[in-house]
N, C-alpha and C positions, 0 to 999 in steps of 0.2 A: 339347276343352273341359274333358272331368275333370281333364287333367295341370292346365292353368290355373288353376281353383279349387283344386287340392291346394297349387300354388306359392303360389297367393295366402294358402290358410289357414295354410298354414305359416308365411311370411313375418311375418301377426298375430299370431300364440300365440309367436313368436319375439322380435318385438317388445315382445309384453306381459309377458312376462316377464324381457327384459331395462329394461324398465321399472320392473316389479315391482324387484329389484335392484337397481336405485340409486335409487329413491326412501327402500330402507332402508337406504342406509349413513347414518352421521353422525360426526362430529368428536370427537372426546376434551373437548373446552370448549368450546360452544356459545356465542356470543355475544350470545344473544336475554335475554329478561328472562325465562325459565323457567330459567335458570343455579340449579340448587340449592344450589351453595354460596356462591352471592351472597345467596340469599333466606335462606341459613340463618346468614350473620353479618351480612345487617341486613335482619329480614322486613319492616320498613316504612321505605324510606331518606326519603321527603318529611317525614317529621315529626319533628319536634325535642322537642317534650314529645308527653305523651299524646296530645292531643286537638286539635296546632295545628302548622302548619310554620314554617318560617324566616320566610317573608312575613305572616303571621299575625302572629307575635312584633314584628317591624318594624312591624307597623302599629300595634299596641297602644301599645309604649313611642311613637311616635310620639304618638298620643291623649293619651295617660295627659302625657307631657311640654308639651304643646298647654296641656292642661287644666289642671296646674299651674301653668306659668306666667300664665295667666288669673287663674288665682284668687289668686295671687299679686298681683299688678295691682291686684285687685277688694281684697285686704288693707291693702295699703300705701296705696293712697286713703283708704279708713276710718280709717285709722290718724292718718293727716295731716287729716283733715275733707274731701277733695279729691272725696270720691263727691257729696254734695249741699250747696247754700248754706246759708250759717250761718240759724239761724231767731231773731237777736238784733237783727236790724232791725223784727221783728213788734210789737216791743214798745217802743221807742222811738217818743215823744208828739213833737210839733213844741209 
């Protein structure tokens, strides 16, 4: 019964340290997002300016050109009389 417990203890600390072992090898260029020289020529790749990313940006000019040409629209009506009816029938008597 002791030789068996000795085989079996041995067999675990044999185990766990070849465990031990190769859980600490690793690779010369890891290819996870902790890559430090990924992170050291572009520490933040989602964003385009300071404070906003590519899809941020697309939505924007997206708005901003919406809303121009609205107000555009809204201009050249005025321009023409074409936003509201003339107010020179109000004034004409029969």
């Amino acid at each position: 019964m002791k030789n068996l417990s000795t085989k079996a203890a041995a067999t675990i600390l044999l185990s766990a340290a070849l465990l031990t072992l190769s859980a600490c090898t690793s690779s010369s260029s890891p290819k996870h997002a902790g890559n430090i020289n990924s992170i050291r020529t572009n520490p933040s790749p989602a964003m385009q300016t300071l404070a906003r990313r590519a899809s941020d940006r697309t939505n924007t000019h997206a708005y901003v050109i919406d809303t121009n040409m609205r107000s555009l629209r809204n201009d050249i009506d005025s321009v023409f009389f074409l936003d509201r009816p003339s107010r020179l029938h109000h004034n004409i008597k029969p």
